[in-house]
C-alpha positions as CSV (number, residue, x, y, z in Angstrom):
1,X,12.7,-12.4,77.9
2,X,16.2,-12.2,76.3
3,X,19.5,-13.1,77.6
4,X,23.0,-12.6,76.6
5,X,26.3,-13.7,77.1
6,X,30.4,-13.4,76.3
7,X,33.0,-15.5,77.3
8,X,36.5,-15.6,76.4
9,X,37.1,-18.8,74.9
10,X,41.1,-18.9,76.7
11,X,39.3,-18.5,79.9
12,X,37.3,-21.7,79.5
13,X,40.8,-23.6,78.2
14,X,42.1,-22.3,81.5
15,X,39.7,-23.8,83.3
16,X,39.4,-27.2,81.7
17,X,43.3,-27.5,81.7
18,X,43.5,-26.8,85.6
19,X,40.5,-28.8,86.4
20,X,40.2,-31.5,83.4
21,X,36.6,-33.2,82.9
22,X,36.0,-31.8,86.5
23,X,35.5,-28.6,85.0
24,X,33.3,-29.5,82.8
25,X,30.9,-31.8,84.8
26,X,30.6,-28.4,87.2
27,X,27.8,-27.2,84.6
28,X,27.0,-29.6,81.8
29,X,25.6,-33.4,81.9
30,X,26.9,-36.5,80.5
31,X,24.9,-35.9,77.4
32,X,26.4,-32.4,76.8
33,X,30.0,-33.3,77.2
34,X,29.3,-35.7,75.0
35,X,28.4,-33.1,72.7
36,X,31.5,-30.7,73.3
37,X,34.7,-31.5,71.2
38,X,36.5,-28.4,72.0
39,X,37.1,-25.5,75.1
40,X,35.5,-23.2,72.2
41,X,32.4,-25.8,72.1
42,X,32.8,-25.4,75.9
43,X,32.6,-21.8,76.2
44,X,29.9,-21.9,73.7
45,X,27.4,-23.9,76.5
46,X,28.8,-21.9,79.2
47,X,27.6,-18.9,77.6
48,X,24.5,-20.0,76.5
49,X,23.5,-21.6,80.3
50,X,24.6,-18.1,81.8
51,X,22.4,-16.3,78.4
52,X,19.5,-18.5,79.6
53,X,19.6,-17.6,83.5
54,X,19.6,-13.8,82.6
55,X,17.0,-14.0,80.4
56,X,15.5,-15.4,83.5
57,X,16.3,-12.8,85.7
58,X,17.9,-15.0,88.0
59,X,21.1,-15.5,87.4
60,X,22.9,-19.1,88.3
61,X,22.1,-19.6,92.0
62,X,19.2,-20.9,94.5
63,X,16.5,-20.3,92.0
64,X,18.2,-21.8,88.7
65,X,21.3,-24.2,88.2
66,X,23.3,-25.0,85.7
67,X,21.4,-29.0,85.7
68,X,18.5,-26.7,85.0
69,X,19.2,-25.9,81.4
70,X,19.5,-28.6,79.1
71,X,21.7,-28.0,75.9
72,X,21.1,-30.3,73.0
73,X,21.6,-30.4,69.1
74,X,18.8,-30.8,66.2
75,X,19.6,-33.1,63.3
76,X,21.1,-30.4,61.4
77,X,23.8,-29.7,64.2
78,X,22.2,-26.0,65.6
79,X,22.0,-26.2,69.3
80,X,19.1,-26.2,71.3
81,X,18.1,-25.3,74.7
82,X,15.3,-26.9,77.0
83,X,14.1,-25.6,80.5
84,X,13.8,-28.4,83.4
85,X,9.8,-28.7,84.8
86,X,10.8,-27.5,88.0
87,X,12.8,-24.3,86.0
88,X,9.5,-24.0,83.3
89,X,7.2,-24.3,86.5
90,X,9.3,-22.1,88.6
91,X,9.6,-18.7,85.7
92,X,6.2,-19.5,83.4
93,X,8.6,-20.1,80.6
94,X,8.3,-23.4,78.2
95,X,10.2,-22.2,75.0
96,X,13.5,-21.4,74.6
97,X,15.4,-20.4,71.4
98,X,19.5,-20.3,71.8
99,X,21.9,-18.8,69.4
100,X,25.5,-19.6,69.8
101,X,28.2,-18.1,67.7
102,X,32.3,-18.2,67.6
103,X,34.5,-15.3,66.5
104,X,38.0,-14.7,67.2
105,X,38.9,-15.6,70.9
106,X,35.2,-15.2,72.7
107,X,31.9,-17.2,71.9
108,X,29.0,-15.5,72.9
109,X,25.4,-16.8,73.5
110,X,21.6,-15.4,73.0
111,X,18.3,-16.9,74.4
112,X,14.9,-15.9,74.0
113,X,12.4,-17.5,76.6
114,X,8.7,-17.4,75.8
115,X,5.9,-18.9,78.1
């Protein structure tokens, strides 16, 4: 299954600069904000976290939440995405490949799942 996703990268500065780390913390862990420099970083792993629960046909709700999707980095710096068990269980998937990219004012986000 693929998913896809666009996000304005101002939107996501709004966001952090009305709600600080608090925004932030609403969908990525400890590890991933460690990983985000940046609101265009930011609106990088939002899209790729809403990319991943479309591919799932879900959307981010009852059946999949943000904790769900685990965004990481390889050695080389190319992010990475990784389903929780109960998430992997839940859909049949175990694979995930995530594509991020920047350009102008809007990052947008693919994911392919594979069982």
């Amino acid at each position: 299954m693929i998913g896809i996703d666009l996000i304005k990268i101002s939107r996501m500065e709004r966001f952090i600069g009305r709600y600080g780390d608090a925004a932030l913390r609403r969908f990525l862990s400890d590890a991933e904000i460690a990983l985000v420099g940046s609101p265009k970083t930011a609106a990088g792993f939002w899209a790729a976290k809403e990319a991943c629960s479309k591919a799932l046909g879900s959307g981010i709700g009852g059946e999949c939440g943000f904790g769900d999707m685990i965004i990481s980095k390889s050695p080389k710096g190319a992010p990475q995405l990784s389903l929780s068990p109960a998430l992997q269980q839940r859909f049949g998937f175990s694979k995930a490949a995530l594509s991020i990219t920047h350009d102008g004012e809007y990052a947008v986000a693919a994911v392919l799942l594979q069982p």
